[in-house]
PDBQT receptor file of N, H, CA, C and O in Angstrom, charges set to zero:
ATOM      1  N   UNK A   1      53.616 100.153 113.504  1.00  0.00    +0.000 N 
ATOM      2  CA  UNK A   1      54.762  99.334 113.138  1.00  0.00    +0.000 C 
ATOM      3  C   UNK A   1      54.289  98.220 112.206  1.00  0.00    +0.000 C 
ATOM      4  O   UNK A   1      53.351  97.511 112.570  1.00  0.00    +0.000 OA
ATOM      5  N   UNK A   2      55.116  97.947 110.556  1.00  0.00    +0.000 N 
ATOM      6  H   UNK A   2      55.878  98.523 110.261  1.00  0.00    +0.000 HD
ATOM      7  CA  UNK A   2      54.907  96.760 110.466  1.00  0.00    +0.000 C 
ATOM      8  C   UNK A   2      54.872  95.499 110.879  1.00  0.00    +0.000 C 
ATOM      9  O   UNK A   2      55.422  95.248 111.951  1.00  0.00    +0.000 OA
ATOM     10  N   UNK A   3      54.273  94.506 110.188  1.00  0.00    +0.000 N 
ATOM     11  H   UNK A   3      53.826  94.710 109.317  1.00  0.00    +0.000 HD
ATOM     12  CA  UNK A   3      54.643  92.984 110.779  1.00  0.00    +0.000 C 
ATOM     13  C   UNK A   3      56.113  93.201 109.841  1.00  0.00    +0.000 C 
ATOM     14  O   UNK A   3      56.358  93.969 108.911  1.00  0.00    +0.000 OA
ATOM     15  N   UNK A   4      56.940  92.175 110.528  1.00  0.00    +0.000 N 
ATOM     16  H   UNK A   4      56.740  91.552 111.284  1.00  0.00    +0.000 HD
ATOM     17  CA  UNK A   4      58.046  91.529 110.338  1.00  0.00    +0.000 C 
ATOM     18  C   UNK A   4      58.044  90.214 110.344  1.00  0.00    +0.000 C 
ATOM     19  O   UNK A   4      58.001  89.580 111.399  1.00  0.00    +0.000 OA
ATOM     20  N   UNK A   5      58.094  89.618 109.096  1.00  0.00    +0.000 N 
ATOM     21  H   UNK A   5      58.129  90.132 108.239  1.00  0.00    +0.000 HD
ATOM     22  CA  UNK A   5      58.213  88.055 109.235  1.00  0.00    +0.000 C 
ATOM     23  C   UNK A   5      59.270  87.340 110.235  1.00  0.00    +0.000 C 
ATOM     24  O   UNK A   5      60.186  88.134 110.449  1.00  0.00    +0.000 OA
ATOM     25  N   UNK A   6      59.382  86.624 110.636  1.00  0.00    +0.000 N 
ATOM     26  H   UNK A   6      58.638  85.978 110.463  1.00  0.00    +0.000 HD
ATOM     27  CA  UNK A   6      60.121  85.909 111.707  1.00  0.00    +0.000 C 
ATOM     28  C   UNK A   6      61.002  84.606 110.435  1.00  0.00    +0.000 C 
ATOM     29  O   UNK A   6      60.797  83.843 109.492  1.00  0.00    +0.000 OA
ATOM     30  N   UNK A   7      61.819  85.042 111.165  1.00  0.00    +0.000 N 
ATOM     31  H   UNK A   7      61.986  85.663 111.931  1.00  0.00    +0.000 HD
ATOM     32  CA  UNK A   7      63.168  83.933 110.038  1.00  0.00    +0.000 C 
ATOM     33  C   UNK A   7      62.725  82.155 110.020  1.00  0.00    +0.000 C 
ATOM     34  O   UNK A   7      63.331  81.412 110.792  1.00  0.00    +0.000 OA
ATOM     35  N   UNK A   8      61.944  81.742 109.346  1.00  0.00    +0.000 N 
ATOM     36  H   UNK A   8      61.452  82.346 108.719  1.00  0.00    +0.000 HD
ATOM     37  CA  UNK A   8      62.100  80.374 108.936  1.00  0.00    +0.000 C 
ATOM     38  C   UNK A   8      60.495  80.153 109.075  1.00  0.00    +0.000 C 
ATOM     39  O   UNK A   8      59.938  79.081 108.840  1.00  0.00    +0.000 OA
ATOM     40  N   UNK A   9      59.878  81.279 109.472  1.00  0.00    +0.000 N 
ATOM     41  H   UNK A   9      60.331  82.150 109.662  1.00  0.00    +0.000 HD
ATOM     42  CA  UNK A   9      58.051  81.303 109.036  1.00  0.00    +0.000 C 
ATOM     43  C   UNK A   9      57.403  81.732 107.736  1.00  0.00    +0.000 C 
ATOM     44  O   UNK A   9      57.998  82.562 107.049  1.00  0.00    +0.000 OA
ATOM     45  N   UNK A  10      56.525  81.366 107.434  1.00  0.00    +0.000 N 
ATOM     46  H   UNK A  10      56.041  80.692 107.993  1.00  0.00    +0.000 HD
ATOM     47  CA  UNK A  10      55.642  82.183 106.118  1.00  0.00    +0.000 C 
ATOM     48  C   UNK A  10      54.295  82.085 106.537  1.00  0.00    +0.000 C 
ATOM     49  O   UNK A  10      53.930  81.657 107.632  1.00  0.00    +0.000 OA
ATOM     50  N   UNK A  11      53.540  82.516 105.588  1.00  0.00    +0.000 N 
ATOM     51  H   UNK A  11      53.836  82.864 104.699  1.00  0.00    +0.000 HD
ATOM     52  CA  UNK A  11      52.213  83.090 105.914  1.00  0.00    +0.000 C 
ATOM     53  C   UNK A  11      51.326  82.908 104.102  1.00  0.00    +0.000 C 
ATOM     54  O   UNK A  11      51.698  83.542 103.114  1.00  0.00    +0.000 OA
ATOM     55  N   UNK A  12      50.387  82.100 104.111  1.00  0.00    +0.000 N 
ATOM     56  H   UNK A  12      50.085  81.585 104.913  1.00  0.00    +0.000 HD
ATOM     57  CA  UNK A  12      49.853  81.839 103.017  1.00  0.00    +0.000 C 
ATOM     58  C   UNK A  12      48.398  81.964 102.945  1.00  0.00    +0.000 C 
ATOM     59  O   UNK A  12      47.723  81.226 103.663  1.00  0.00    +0.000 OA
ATOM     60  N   UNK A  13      47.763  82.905 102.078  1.00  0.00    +0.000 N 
ATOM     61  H   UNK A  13      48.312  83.504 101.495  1.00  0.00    +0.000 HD
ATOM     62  CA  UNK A  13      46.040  83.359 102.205  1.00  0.00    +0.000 C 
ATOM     63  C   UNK A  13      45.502  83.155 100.565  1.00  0.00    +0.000 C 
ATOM     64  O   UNK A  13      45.973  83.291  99.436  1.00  0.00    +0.000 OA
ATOM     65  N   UNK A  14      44.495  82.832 101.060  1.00  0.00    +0.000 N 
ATOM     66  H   UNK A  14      44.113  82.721 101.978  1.00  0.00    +0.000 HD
ATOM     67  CA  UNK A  14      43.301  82.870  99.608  1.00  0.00    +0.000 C 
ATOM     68  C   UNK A  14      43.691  83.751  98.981  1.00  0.00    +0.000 C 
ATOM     69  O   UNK A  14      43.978  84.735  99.663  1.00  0.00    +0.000 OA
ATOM     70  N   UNK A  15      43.961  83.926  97.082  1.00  0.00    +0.000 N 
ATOM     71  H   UNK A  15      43.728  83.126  96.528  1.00  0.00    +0.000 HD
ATOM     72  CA  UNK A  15      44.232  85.096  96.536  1.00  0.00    +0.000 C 
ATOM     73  C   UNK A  15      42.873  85.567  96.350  1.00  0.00    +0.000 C 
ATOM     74  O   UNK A  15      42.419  85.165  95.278  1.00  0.00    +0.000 OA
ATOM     75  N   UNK A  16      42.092  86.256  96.997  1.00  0.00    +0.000 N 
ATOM     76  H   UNK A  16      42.461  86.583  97.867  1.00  0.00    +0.000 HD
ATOM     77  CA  UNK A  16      41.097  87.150  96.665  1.00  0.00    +0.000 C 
ATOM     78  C   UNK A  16      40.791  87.932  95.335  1.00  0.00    +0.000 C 
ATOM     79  O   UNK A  16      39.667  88.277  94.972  1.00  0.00    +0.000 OA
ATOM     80  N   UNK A  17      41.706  88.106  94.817  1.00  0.00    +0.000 N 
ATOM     81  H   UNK A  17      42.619  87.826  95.112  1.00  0.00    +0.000 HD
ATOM     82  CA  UNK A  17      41.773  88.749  93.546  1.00  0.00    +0.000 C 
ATOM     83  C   UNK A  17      41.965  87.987  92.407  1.00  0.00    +0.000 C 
ATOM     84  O   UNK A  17      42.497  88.610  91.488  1.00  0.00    +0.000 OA
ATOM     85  N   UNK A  18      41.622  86.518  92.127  1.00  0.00    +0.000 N 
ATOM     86  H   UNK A  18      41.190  86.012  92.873  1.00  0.00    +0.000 HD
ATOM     87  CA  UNK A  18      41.959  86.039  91.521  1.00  0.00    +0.000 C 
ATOM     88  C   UNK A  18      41.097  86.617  90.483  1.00  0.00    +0.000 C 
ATOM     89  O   UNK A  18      40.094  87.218  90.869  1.00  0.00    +0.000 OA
ATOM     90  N   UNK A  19      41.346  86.523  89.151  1.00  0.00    +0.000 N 
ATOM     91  H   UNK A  19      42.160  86.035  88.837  1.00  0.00    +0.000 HD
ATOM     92  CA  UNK A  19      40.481  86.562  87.963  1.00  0.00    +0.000 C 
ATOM     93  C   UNK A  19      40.824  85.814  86.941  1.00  0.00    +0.000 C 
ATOM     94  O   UNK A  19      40.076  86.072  85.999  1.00  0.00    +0.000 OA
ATOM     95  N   UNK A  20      41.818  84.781  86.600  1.00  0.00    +0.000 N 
ATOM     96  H   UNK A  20      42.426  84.571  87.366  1.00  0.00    +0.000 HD
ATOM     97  CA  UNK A  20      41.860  84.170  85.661  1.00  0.00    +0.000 C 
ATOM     98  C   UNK A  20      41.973  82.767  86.362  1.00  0.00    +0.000 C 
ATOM     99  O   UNK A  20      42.058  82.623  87.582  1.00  0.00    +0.000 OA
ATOM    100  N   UNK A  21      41.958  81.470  85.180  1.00  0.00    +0.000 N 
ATOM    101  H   UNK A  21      41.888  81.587  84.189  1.00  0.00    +0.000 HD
ATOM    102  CA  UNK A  21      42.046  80.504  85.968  1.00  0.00    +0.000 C 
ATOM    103  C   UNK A  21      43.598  79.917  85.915  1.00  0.00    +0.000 C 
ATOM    104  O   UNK A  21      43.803  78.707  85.824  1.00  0.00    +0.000 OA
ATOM    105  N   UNK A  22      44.432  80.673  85.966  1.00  0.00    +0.000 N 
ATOM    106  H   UNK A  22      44.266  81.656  86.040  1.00  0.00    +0.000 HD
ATOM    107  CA  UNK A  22      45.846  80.382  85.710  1.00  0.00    +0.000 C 
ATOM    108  C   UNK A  22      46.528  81.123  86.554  1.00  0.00    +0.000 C 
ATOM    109  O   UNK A  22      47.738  80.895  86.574  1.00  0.00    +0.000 OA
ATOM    110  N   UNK A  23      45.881  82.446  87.695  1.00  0.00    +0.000 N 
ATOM    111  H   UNK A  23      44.899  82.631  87.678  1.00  0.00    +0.000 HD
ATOM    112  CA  UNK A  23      46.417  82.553  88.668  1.00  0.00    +0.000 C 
ATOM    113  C   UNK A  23      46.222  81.887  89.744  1.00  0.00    +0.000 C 
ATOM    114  O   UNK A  23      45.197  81.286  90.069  1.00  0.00    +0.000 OA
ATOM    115  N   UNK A  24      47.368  82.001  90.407  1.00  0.00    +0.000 N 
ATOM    116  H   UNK A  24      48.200  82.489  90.143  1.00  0.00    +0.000 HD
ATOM    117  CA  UNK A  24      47.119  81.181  92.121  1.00  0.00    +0.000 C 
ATOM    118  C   UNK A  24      46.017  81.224  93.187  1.00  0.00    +0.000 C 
ATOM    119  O   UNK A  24      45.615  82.373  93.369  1.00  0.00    +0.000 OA
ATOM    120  N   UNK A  25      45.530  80.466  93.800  1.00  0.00    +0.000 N 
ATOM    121  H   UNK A  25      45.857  79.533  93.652  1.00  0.00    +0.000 HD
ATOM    122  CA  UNK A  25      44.692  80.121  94.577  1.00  0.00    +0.000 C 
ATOM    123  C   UNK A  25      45.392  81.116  96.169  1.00  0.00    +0.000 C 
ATOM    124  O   UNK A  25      44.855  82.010  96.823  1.00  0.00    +0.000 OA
ATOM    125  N   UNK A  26      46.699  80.477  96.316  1.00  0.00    +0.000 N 
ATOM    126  H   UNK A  26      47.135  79.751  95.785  1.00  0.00    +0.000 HD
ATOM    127  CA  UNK A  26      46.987  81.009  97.329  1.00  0.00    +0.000 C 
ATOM    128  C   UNK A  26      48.444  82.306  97.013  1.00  0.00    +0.000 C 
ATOM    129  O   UNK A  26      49.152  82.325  96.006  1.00  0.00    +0.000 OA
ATOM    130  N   UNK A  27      48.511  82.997  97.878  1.00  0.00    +0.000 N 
ATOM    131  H   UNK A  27      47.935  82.982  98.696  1.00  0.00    +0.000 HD
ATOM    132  CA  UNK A  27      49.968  83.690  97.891  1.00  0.00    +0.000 C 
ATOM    133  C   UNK A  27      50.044  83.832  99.307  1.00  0.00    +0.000 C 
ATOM    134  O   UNK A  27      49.268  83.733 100.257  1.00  0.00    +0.000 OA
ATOM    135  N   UNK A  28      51.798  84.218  99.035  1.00  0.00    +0.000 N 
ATOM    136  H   UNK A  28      52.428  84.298  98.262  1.00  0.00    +0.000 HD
ATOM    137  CA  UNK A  28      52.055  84.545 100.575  1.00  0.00    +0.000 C 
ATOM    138  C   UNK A  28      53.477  84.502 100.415  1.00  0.00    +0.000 C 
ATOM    139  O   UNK A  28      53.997  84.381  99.306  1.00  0.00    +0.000 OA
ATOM    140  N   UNK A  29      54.204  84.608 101.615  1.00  0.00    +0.000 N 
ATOM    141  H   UNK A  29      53.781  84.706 102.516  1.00  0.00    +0.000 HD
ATOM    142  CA  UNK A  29      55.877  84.600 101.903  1.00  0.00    +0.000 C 
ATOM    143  C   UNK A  29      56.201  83.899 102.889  1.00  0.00    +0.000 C 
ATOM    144  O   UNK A  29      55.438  83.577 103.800  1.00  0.00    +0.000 OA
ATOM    145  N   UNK A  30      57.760  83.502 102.752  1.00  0.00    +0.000 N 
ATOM    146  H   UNK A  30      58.380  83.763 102.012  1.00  0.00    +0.000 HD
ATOM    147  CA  UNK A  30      58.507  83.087 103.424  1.00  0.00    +0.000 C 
ATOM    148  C   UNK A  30      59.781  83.749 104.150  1.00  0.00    +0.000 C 
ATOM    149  O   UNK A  30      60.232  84.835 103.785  1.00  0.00    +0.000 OA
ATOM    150  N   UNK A  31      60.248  83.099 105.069  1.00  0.00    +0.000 N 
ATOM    151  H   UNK A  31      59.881  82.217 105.365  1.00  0.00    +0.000 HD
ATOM    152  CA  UNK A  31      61.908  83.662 105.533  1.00  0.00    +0.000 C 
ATOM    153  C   UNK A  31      62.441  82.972 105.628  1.00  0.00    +0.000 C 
ATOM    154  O   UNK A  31      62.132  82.423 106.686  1.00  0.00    +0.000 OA
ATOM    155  N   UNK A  32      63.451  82.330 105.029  1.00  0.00    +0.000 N 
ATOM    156  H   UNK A  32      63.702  82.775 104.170  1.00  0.00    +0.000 HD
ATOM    157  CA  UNK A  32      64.338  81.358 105.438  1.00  0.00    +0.000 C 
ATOM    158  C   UNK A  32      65.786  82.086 105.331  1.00  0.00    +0.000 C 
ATOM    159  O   UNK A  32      66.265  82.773 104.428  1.00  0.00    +0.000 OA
ATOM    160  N   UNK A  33      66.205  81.760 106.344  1.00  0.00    +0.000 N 
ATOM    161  H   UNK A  33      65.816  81.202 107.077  1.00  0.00    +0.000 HD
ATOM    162  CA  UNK A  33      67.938  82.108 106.605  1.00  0.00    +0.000 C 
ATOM    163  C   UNK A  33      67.986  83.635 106.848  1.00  0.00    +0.000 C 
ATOM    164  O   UNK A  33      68.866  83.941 107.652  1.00  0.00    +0.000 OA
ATOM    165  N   UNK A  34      67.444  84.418 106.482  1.00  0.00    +0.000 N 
ATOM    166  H   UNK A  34      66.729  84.170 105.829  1.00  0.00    +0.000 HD
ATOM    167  CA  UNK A  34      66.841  85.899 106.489  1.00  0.00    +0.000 C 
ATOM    168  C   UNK A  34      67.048  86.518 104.724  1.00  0.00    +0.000 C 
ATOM    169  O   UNK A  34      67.522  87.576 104.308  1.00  0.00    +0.000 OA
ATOM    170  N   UNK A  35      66.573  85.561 104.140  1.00  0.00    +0.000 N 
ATOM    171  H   UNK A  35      66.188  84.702 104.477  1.00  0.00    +0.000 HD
ATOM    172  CA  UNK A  35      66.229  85.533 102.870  1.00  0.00    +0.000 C 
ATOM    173  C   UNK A  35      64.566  85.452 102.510  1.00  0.00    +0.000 C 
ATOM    174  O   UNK A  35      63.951  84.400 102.333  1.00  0.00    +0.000 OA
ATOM    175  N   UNK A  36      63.966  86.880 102.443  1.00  0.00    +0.000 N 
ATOM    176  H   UNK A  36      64.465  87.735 102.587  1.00  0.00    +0.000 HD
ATOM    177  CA  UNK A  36      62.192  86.499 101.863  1.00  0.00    +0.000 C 
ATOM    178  C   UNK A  36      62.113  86.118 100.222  1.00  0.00    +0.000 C 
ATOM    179  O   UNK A  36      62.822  86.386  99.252  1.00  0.00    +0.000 OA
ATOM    180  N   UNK A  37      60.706  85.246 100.456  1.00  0.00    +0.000 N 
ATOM    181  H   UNK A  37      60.130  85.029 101.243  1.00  0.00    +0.000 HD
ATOM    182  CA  UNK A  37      60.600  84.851  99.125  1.00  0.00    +0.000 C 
ATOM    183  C   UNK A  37      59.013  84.860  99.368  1.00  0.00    +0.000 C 
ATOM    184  O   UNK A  37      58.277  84.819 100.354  1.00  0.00    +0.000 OA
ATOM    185  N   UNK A  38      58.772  84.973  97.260  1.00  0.00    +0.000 N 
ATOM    186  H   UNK A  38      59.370  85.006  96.459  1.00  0.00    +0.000 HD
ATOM    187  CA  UNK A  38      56.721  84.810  97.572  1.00  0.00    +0.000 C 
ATOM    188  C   UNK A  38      56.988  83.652  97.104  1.00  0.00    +0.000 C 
ATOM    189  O   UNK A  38      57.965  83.234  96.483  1.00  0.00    +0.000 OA
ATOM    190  N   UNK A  39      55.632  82.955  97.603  1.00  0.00    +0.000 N 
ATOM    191  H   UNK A  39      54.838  83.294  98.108  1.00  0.00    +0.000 HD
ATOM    192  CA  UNK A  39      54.704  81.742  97.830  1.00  0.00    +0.000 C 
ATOM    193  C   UNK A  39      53.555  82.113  96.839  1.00  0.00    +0.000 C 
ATOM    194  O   UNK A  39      52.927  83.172  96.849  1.00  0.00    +0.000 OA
ATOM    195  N   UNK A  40      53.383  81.035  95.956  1.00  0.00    +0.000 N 
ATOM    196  H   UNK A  40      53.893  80.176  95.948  1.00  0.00    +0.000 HD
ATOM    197  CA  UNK A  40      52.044  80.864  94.489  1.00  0.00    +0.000 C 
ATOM    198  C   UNK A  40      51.307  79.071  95.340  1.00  0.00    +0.000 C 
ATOM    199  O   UNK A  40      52.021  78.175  95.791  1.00  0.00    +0.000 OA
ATOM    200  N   UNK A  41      50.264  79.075  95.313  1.00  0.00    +0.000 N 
ATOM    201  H   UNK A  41      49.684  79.803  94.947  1.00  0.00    +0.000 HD
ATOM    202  CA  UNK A  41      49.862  77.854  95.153  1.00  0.00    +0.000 C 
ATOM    203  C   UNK A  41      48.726  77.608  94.405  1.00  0.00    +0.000 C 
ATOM    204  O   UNK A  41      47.842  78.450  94.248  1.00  0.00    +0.000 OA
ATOM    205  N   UNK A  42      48.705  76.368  93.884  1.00  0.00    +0.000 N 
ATOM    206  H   UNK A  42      49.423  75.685  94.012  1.00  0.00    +0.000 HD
ATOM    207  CA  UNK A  42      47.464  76.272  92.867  1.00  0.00    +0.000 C 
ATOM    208  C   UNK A  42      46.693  74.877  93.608  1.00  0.00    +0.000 C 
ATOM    209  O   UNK A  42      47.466  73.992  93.976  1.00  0.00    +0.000 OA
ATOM    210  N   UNK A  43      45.604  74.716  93.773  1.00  0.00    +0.000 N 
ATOM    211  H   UNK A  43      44.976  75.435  93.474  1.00  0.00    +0.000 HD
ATOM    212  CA  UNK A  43      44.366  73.923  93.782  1.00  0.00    +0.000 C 
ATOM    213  C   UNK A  43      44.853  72.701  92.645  1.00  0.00    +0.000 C 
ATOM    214  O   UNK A  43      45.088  72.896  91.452  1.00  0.00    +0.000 OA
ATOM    215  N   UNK A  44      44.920  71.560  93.288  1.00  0.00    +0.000 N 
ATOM    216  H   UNK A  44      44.729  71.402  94.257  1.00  0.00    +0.000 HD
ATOM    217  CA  UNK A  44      44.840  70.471  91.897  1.00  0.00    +0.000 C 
ATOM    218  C   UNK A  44      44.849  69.034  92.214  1.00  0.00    +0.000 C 
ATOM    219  O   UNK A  44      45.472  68.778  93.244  1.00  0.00    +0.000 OA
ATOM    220  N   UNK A  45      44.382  68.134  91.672  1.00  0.00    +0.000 N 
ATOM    221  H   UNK A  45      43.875  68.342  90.835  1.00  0.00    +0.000 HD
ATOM    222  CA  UNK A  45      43.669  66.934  92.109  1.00  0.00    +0.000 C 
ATOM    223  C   UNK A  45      44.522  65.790  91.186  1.00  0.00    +0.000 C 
ATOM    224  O   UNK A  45      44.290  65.685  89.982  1.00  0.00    +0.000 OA
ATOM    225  N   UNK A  46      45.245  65.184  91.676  1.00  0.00    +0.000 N 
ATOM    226  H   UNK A  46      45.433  65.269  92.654  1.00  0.00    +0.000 HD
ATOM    227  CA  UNK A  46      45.861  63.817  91.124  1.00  0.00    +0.000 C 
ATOM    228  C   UNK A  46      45.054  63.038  90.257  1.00  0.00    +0.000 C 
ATOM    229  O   UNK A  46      43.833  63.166  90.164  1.00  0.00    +0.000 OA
ATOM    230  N   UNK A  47      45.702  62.282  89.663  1.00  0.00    +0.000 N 
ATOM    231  H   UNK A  47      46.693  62.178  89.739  1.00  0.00    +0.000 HD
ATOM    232  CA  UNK A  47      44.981  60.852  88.809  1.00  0.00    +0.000 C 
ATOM    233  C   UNK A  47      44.312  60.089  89.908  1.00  0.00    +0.000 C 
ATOM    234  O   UNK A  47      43.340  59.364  89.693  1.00  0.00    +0.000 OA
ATOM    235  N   UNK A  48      44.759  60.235  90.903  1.00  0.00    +0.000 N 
ATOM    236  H   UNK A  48      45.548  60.825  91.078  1.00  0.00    +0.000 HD
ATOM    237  CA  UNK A  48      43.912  58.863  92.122  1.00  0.00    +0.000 C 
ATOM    238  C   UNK A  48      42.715  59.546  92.919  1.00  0.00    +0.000 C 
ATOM    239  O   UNK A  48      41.891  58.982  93.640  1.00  0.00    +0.000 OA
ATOM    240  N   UNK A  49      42.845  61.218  92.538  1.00  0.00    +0.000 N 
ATOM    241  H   UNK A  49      43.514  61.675  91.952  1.00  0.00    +0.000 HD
ATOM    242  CA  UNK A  49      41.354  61.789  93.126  1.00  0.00    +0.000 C 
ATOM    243  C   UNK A  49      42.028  62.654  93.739  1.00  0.00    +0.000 C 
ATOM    244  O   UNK A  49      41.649  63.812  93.564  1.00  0.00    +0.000 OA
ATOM    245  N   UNK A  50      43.082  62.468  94.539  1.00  0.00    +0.000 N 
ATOM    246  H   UNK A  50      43.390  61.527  94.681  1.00  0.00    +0.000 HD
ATOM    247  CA  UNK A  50      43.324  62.703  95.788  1.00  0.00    +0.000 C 
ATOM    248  C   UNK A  50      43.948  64.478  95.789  1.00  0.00    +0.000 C 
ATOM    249  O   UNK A  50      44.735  64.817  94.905  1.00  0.00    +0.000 OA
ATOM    250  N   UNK A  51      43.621  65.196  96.556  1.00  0.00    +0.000 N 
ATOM    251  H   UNK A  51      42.981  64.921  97.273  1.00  0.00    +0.000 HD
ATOM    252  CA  UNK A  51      43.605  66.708  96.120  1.00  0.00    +0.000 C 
ATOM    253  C   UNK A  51      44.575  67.655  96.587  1.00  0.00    +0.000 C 
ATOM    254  O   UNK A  51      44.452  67.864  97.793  1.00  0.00    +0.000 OA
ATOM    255  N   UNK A  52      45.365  68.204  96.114  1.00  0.00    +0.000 N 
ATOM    256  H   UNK A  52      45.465  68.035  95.133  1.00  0.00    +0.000 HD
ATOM    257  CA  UNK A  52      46.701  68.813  96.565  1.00  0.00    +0.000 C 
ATOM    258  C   UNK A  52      46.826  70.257  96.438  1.00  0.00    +0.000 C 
ATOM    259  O   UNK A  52      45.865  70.982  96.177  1.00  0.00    +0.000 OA
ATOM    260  N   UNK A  53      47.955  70.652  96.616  1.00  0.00    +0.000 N 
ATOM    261  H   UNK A  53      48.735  70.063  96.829  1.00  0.00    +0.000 HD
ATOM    262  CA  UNK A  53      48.496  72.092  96.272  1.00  0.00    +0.000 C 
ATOM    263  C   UNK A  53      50.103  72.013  95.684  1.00  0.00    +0.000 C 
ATOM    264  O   UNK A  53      51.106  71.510  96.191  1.00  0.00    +0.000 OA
ATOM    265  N   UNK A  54      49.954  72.543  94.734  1.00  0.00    +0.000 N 
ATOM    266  H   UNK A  54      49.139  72.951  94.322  1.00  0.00    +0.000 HD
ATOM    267  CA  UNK A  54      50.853  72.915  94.248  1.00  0.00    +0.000 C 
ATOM    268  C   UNK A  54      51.583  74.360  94.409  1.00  0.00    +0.000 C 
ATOM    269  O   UNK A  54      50.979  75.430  94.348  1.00  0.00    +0.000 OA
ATOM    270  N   UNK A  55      52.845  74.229  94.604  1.00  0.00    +0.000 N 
ATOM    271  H   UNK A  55      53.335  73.360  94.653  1.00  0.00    +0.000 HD
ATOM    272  CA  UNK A  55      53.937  75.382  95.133  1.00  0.00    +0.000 C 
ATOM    273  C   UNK A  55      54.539  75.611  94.194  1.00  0.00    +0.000 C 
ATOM    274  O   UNK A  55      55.082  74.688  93.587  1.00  0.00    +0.000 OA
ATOM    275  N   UNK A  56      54.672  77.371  93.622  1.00  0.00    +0.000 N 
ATOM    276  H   UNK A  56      54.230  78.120  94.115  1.00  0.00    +0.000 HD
ATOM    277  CA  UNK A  56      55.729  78.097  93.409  1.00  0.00    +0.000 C 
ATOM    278  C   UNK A  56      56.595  79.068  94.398  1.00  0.00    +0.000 C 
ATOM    279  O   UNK A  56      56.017  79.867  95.135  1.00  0.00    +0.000 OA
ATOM    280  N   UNK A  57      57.887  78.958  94.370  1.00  0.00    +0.000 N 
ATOM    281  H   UNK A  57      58.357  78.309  93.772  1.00  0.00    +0.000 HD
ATOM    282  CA  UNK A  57      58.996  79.763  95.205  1.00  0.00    +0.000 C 
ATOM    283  C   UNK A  57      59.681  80.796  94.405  1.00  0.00    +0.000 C 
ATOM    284  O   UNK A  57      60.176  80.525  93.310  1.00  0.00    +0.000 OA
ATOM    285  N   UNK A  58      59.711  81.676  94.794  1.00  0.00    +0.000 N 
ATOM    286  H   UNK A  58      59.310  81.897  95.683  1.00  0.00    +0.000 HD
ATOM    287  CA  UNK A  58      60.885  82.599  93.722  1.00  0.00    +0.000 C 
ATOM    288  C   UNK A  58      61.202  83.678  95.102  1.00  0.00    +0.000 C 
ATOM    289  O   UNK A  58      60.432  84.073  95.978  1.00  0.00    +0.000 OA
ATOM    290  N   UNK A  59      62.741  83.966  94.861  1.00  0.00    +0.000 N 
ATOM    291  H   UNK A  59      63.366  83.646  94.149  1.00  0.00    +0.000 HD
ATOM    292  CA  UNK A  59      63.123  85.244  95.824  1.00  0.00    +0.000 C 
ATOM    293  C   UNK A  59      62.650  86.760  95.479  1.00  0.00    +0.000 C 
ATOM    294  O   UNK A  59      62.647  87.331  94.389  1.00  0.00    +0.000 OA
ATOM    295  N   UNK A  60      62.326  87.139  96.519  1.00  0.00    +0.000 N 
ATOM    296  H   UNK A  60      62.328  86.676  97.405  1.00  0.00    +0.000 HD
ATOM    297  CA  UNK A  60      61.589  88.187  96.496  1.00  0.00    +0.000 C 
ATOM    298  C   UNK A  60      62.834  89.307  96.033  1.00  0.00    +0.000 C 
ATOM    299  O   UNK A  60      63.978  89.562  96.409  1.00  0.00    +0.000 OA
ATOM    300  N   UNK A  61      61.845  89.824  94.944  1.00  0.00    +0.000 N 
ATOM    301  H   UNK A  61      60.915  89.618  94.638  1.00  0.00    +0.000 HD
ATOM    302  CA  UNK A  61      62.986  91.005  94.308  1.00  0.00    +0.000 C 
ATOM    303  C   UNK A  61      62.700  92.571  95.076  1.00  0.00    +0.000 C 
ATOM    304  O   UNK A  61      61.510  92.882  95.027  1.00  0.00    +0.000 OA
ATOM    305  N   UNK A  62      63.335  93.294  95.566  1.00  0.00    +0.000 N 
ATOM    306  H   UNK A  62      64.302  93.042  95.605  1.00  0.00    +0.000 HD
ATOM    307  CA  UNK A  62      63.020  94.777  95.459  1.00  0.00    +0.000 C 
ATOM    308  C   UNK A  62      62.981  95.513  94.319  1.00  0.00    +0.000 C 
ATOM    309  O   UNK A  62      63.789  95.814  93.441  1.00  0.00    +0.000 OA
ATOM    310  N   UNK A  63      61.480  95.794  94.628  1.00  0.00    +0.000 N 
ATOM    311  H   UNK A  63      60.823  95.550  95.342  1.00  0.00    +0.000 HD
ATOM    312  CA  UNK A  63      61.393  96.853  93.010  1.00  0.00    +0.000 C 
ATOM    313  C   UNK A  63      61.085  98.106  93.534  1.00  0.00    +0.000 C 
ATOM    314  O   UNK A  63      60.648  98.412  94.643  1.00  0.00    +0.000 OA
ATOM    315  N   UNK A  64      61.467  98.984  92.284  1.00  0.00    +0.000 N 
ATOM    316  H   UNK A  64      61.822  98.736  91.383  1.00  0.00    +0.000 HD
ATOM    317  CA  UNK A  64      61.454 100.252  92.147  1.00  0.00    +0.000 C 
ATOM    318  C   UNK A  64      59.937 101.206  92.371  1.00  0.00    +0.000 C 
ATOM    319  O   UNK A  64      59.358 101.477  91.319  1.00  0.00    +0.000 OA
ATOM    320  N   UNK A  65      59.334 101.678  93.586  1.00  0.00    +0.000 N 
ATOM    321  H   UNK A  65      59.805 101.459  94.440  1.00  0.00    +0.000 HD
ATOM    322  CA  UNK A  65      58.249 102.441  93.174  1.00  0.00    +0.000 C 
ATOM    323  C   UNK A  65      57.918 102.622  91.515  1.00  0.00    +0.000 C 
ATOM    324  O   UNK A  65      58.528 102.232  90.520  1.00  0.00    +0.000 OA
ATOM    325  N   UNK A  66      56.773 103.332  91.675  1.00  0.00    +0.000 N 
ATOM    326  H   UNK A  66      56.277 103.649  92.483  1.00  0.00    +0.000 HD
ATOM    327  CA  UNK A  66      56.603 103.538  89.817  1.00  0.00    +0.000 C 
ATOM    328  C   UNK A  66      56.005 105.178  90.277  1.00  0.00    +0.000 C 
ATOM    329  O   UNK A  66      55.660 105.976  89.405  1.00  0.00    +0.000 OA
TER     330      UNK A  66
């Protein structure tokens, strides 16, 4: 059986595959309302030092096998 995300949880991991320096650090998904979406985050450090993550959201599309 798959996992099934649980409505208003997500799940965010190291992108292992990264190869450029303009992809995300992290990916992963969300559920909110019983709406999934992926999760981008990037590694990045303020003017005061201080070191963050930055979030992209977009709704998860169903695509077509290929």
């Amino acid at each position: 059986m798959a996992y099934e995300q649980k409505d208003m949880t997500g799940s965010i991991f190291a992108n292992q595959g990264k190869s450029k320096e303009t992809q995300p650090d992290y990916t992963g998904t969300l559920k909110i309302k019983g709406v999934e979406y992926s999760v981008a985050g990037w590694k990045k450090t303020a003017k005061s030092g201080l070191d963050y993550v930055s979030y992209k959201v977009e709704e998860k599309e169903d695509k077509a096998p290929f």
